[in-house]
VOLUMVEX-28643 format. One record per residue (C-alpha): residue in three letters; x, y, z. Coordinates in Angstrom, 2 decimals. Example, Ala and Ser with C-alpha at 12.3 -4.5 7.8 and 13.67 -1.06 7.14 Angstrom:
% residues 2
PT code    east   north      up
PT  Ala   12.30   -4.50    7.80
PT  Ser   13.67   -1.06    7.14
This chain:
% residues 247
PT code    east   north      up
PT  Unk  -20.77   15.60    7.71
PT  Unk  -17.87   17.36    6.42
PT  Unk  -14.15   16.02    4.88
PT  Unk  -12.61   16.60    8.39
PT  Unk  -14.98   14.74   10.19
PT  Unk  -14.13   11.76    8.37
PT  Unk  -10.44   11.89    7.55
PT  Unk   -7.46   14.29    9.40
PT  Unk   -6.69   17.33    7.05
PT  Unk   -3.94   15.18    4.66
PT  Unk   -2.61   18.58    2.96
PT  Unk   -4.03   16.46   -0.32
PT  Unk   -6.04   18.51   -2.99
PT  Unk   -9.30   19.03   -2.28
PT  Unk  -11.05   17.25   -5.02
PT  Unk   -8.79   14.09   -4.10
PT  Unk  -10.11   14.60   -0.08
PT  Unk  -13.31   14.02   -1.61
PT  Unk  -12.48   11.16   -3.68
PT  Unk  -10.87    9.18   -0.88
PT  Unk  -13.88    9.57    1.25
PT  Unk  -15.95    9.07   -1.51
PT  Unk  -14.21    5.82   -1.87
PT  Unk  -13.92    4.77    1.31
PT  Unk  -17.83    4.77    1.02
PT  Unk  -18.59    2.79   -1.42
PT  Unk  -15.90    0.48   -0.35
PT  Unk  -17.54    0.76    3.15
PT  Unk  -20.82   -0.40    1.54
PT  Unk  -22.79    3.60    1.77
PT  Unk  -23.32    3.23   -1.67
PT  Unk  -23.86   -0.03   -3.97
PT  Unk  -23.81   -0.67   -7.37
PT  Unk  -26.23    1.71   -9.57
PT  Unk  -26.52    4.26   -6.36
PT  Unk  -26.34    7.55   -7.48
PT  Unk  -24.00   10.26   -6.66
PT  Unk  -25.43   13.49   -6.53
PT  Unk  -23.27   15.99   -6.70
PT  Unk  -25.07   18.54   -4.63
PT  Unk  -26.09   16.30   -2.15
PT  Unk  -22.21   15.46   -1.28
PT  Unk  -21.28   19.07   -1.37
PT  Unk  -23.91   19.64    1.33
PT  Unk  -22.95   16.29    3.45
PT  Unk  -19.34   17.24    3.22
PT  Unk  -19.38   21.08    3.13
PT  Unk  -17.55   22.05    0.37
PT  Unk  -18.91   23.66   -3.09
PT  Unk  -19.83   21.71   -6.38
PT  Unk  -16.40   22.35   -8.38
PT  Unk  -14.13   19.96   -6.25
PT  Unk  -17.09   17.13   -6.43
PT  Unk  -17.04   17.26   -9.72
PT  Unk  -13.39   16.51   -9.96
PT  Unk  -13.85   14.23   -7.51
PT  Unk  -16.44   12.15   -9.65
PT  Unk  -13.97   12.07  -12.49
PT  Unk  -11.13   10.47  -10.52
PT  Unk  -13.81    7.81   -9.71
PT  Unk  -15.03    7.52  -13.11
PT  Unk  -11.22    7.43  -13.90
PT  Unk  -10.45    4.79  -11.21
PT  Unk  -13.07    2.50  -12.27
PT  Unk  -15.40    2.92   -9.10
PT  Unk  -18.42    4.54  -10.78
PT  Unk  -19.45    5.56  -14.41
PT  Unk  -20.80    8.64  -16.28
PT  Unk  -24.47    8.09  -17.58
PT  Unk  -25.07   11.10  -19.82
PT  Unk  -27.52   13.43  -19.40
PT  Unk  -27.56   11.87  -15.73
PT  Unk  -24.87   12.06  -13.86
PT  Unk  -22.39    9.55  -12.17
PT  Unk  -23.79    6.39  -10.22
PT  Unk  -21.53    3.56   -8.56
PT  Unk  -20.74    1.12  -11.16
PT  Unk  -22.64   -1.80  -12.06
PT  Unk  -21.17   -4.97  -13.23
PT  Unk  -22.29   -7.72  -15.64
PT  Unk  -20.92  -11.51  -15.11
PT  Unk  -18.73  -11.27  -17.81
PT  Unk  -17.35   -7.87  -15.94
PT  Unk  -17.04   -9.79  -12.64
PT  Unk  -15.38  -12.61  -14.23
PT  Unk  -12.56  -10.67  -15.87
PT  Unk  -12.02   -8.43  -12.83
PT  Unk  -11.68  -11.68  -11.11
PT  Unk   -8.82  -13.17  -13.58
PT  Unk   -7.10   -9.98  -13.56
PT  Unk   -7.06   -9.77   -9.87
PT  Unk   -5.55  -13.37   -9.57
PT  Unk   -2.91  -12.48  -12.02
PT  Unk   -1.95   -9.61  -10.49
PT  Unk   -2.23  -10.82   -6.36
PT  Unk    0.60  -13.93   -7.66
PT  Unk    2.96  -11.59   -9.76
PT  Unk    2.63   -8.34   -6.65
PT  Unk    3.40  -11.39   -4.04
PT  Unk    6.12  -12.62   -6.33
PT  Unk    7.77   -9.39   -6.33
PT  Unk    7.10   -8.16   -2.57
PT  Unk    8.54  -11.49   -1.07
PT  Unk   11.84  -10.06   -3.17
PT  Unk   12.04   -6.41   -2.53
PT  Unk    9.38   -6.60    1.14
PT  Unk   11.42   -4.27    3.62
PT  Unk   11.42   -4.88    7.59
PT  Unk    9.69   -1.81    8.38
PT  Unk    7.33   -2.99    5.53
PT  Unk    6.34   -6.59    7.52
PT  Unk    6.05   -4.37   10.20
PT  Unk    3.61   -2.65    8.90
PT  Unk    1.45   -5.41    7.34
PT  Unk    1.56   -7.43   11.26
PT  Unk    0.29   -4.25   12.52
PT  Unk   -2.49   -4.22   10.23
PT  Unk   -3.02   -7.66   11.04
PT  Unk   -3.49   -7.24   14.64
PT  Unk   -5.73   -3.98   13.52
PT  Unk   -7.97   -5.79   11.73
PT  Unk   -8.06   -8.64   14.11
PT  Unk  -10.18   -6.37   16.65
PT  Unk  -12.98   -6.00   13.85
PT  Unk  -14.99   -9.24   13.61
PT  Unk  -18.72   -8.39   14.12
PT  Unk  -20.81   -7.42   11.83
PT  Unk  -21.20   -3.85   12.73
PT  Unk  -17.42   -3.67   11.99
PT  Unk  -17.69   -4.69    8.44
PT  Unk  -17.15   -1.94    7.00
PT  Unk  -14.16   -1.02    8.67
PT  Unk  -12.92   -4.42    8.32
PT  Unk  -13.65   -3.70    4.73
PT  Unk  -11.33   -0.66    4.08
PT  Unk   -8.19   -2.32    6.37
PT  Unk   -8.54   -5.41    4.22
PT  Unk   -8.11   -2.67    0.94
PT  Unk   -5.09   -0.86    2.50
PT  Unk   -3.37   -4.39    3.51
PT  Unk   -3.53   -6.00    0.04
PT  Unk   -2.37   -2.00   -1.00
PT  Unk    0.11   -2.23    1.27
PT  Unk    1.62   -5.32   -0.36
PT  Unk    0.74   -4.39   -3.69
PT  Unk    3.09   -1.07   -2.52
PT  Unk    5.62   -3.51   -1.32
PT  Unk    6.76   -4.70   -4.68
PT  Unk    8.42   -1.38   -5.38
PT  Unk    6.84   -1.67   -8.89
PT  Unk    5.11    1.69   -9.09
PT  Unk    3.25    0.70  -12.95
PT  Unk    2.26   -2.80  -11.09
PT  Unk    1.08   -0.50   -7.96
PT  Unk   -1.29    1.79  -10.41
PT  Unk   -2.90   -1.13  -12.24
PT  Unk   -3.55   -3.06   -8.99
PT  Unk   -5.33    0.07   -7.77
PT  Unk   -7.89    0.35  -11.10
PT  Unk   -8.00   -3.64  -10.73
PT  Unk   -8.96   -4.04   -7.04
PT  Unk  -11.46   -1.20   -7.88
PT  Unk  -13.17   -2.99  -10.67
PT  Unk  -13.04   -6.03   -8.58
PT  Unk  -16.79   -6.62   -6.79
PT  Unk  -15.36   -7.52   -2.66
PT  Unk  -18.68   -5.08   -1.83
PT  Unk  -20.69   -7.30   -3.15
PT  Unk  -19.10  -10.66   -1.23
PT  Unk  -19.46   -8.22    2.25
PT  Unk  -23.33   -7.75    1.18
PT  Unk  -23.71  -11.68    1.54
PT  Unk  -22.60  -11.67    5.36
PT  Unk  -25.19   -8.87    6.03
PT  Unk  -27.57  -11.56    4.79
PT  Unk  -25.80  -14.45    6.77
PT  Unk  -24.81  -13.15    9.96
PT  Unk  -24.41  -16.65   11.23
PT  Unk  -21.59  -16.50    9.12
PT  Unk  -19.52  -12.96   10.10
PT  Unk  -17.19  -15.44   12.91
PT  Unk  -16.41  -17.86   10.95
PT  Unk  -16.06  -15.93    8.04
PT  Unk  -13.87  -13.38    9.23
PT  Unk  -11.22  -15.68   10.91
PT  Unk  -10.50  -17.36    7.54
PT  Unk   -9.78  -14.45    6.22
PT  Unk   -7.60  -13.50    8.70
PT  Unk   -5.55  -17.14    8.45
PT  Unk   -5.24  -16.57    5.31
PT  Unk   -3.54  -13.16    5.40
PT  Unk   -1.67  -14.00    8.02
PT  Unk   -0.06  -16.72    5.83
PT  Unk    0.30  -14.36    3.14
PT  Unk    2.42  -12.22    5.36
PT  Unk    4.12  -15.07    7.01
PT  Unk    5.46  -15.78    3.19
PT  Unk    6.64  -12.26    2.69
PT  Unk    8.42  -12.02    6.10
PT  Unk   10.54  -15.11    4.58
PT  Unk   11.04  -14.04    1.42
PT  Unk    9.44  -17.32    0.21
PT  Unk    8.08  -16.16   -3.14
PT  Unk    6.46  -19.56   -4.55
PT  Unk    4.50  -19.84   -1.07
PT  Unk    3.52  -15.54   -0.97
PT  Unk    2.30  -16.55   -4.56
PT  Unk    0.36  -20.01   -4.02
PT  Unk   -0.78  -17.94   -0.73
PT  Unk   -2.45  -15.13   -2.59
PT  Unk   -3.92  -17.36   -5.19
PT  Unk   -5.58  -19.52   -2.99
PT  Unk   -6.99  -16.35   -0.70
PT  Unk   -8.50  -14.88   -3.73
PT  Unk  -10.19  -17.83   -4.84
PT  Unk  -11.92  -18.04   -1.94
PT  Unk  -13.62  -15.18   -2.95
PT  Unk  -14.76  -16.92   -6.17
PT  Unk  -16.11  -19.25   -4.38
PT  Unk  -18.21  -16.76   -2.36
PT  Unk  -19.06  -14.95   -6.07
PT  Unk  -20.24  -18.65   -7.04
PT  Unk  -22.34  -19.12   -4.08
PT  Unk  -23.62  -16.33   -2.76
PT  Unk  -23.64  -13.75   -6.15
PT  Unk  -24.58  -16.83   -8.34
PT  Unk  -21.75  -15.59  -10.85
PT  Unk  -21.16  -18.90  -13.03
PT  Unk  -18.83  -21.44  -12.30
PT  Unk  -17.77  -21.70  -15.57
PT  Unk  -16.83  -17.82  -15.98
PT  Unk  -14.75  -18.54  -12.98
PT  Unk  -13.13  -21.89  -13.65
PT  Unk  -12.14  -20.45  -16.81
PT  Unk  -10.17  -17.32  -15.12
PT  Unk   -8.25  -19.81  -12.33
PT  Unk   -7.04  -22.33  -15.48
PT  Unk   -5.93  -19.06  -17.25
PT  Unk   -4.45  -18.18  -13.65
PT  Unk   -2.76  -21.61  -13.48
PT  Unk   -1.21  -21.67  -17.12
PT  Unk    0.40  -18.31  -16.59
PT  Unk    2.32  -18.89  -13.17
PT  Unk    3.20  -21.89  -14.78
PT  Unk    5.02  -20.62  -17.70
PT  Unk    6.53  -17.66  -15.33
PT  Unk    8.08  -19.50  -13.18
């Protein structure tokens, strides 16, 4: 499989071709936590030589995605409960103060954009689709994240959402397909009311919004990654405190 088979030619460096597809992967469930990435094995797969992989493992390492184990080489990152549970914290802070500041600066074009995905990701509900269903969630919370016009808020959502463990919620469904439907349509109400909040400029509703959608996914780290409840009861009262005082 090579670069172009995956993605249109983006005019992009090459190494950073081969870190988006890279990423989509692992995002896309290819490769889990503690898989590793062999560089010459993805040179051959995508057709290009070793030097641009290599860069392209750095900007993961960089991004948070995987991690250098000397003497080794780079495998997908693996993440303890404490890891989990801060990358959980962080990513509730940061989903109330991006919704805060998209519901004030969210263009027309911009809701546009996010009701298109909506409607996009609407069409991928079966399990087979997960994947994709997967990488549109990632560009629709980017999407808002880009939204806030915030560019320093915009970079630290990215290392953030990539430190945060939404592969590992997917791998759950795989194990209860009974659940994909039902699943899957929650997620889309609650996006949609996300979006419904940004289209009014209702800031206090974009943020309770947010909160509440990614506590849900505690809830699915509680139950089906048995992270502890206390690790994540501790990040939603730190959540709780601080949109409290900022408001």
């Amino acid at each position: 499989m090579t670069i172009l088979a995956e993605k249109e030619l983006t005019h992009k460096p090459l190494k950073e071709e081969i870190f988006d597809a890279l990423h989509r992967q692992i995002i896309a469930g290819k490769y889990g936590p503690g898989d590793w990435l062999r560089q010459e094995d993805i040179a051959s797969q995508m057709g290009v030589s070793m030097t641009p992989v290599r860069e392209a493992l750095d900007l993961l390492v960089a991004a948070g995605l995987a991690e250098r184990v000397p003497y080794r080489g780079v495998q997908v990152r693996e993440m303890s409960d404490k890891d989990i549970g801060d990358a959980y914290g962080l990513r509730l802070i940061l989903e109330a103060v991006i919704a805060r500041e998209a519901a004030n600066n969210i263009t027309p074009e911009q809701v546009a954009g996010l009701e298109k995905m909506l409607e996009e990701m609407k069409s991928h509900v079966s399990l087979n689709e997960i994947p994709i269903a997967r990488q549109l969630s990632r560009e629709f919370h980017s999407s808002i994240a880009e939204a806030s016009g915030n560019t320093l808020l915009i970079k630290l959502y990215a290392v953030v959402s990539n430190a945060f463990p939404d592969w590992l919620l997917y791998e759950a469904l795989f194990r209860k397909p009974e659940m994909v439907t039902d699943s899957m349509a929650d997620t889309h109400k609650e996006h949609i009311a996300i979006v419904s909040a940004l289209k009014k400029g209702d800031a206090d509703k974009a943020v309770q919004k947010s909160i509440e959608h990614v506590m849900e996914s505690g809830k699915w780290l509680k139950d089906y990654r048995n992270i502890p409840a206390d690790i994540l009861r501790e990040k939603e009262e730190q959540v709780s405190v601080f949109i409290t005082k900022s408001k």
